[in-house]
C-alpha positions as CSV (number, residue, x, y, z in Angstrom):
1,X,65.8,37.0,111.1
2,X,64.8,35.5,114.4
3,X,67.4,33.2,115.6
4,X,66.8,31.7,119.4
5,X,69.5,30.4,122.6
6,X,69.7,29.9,125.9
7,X,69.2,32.3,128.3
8,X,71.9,34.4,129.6
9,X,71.8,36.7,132.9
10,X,72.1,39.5,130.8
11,X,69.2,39.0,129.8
12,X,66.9,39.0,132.4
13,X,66.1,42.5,132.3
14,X,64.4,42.3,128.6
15,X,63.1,38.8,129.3
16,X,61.4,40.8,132.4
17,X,60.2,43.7,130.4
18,X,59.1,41.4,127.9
19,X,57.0,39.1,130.3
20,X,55.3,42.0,131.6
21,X,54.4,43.9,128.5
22,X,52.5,40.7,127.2
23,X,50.6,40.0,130.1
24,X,49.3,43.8,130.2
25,X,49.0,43.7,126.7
26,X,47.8,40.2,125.4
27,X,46.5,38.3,129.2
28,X,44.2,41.6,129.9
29,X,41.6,40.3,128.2
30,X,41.5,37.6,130.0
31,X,42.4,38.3,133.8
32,X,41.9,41.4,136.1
33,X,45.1,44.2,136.2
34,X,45.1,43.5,140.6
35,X,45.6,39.8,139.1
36,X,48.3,40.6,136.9
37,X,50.5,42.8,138.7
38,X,50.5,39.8,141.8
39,X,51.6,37.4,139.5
40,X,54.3,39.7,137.7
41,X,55.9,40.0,141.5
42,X,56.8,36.7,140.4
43,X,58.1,37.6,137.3
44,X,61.0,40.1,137.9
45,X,64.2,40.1,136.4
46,X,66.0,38.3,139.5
47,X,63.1,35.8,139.3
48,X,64.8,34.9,135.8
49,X,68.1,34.5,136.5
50,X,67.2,32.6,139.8
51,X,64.8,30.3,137.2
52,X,67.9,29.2,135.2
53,X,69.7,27.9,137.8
54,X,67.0,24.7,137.6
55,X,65.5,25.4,134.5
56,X,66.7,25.3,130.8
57,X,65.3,28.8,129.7
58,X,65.1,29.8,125.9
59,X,64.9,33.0,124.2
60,X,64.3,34.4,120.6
61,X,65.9,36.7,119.1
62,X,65.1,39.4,116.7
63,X,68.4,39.7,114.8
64,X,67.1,42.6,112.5
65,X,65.2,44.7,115.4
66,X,68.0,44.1,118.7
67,X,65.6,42.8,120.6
68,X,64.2,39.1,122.3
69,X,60.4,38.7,121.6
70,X,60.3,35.7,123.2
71,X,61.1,32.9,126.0
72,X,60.4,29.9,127.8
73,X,61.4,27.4,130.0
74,X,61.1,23.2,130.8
75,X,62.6,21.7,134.0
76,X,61.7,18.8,136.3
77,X,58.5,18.7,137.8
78,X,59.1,18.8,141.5
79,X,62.3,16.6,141.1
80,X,61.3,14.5,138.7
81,X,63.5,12.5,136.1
82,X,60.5,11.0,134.4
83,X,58.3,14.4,134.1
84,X,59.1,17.5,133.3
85,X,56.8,21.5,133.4
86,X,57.0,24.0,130.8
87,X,57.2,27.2,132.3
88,X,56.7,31.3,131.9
89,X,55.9,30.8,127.6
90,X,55.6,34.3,126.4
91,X,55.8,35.9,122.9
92,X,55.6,39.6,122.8
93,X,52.4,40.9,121.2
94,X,53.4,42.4,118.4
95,X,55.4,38.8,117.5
96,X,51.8,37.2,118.2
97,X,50.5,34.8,115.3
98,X,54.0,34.7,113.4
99,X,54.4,30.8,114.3
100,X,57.3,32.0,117.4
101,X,55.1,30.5,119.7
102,X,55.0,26.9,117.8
103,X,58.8,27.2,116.8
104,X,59.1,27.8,120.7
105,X,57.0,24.6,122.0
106,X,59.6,22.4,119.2
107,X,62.8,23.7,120.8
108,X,61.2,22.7,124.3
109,X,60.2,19.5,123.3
110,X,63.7,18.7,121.9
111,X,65.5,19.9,125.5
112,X,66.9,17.0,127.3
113,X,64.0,17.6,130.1
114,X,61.3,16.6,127.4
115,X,63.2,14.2,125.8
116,X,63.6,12.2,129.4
117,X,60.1,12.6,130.6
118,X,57.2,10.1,130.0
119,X,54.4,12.5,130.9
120,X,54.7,17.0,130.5
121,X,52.9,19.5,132.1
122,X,52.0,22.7,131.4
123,X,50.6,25.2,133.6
124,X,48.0,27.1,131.3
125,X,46.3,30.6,131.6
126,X,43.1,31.1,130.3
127,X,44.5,33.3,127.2
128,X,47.0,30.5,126.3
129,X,44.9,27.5,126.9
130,X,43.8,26.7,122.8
131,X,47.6,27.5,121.9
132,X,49.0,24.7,123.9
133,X,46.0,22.5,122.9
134,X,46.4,22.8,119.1
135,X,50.4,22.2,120.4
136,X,49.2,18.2,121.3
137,X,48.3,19.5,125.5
138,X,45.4,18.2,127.1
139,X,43.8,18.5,130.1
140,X,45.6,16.9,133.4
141,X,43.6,14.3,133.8
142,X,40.8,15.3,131.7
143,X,40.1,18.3,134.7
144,X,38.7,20.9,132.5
145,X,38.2,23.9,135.4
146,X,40.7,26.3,136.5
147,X,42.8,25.7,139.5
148,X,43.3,28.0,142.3
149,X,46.1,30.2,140.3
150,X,43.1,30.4,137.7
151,X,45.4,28.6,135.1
152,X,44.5,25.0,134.1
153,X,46.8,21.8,134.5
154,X,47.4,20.5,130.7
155,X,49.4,17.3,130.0
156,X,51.3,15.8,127.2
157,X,52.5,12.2,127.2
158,X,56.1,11.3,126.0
159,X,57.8,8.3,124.9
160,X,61.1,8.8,126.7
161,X,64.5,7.7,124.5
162,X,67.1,6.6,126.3
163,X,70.5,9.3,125.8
């Protein structure tokens, strides 16, 4: 049974290891190795736990096999009460296609971040780009080219309800 939480510090490690074996595995088809190993310097396990200090970070579990097989993360975008970013949305390969991912988006989109926010954005790599759009994302301001990160800048707009 998958189950999901919040991220702990504990597991930063997996979450790491986890991160890193989809973006070898499932982003390779769609980036260079030189451009995946730069971004995974981002991506370490200290990265993580520095992450949930601003961020609400989830995981899912895999109750039957020990292990996460998933995470992601909202929080403010640059300060922001009235927009929010998802961030570092990662199923592990062999998890691919089994709906995680969607379950994923709907536990984001009930966090208090996207709740708040009128407007959510979502920094998308090329692999994960018709994911996020069949999730309701669109294009920031209907820019359809990658930016300089070679990701593109999706959107979603909210109606914010007052907590």
């Amino acid at each position: 049974m998958i189950t999901y939480r919040t991220f702990k510090e504990d597991d930063a490690v997996e979450v790491a290891q986890l991160v890193a074996l989809t973006m070898r595995t499932t982003n390779r088809k769609d980036y260079s190795q030189e451009y995946l190993e730069n971004d995974l310097k981002h991506l370490t396990s200290q990265d993580f736990i520095e992450k949930a200090k601003y961020f609400h970070c989830y995981i899912f579990y895999d109750n039957q096999a020990d292990k996460i097989v998933a995470v992601g993360s909202i929080g403010p975008y640059w300060g922001k009460k009235d927009e929010s970013s998802l961030f570092n949305i990662f199923v592990l390969p062999a998890y691919q296609g089994q709906g995680i991912g969607r379950k994923l988006i709907t536990v984001l989109e009930n966090d208090p971040y996207f709740i708040r926010a009128r407007r959510i954005e979502i920094p998308a790599s090329i692999t994960g780009l018709k994911f996020y759009q069949k999730m309701g994302y669109s294009y920031k301001d209907g820019y359809r080219q990658l930016d300089d990160e070679k990701l593109y800048r999706l959107e979603k707009f909210n109606h914010p309800k007052t907590v």
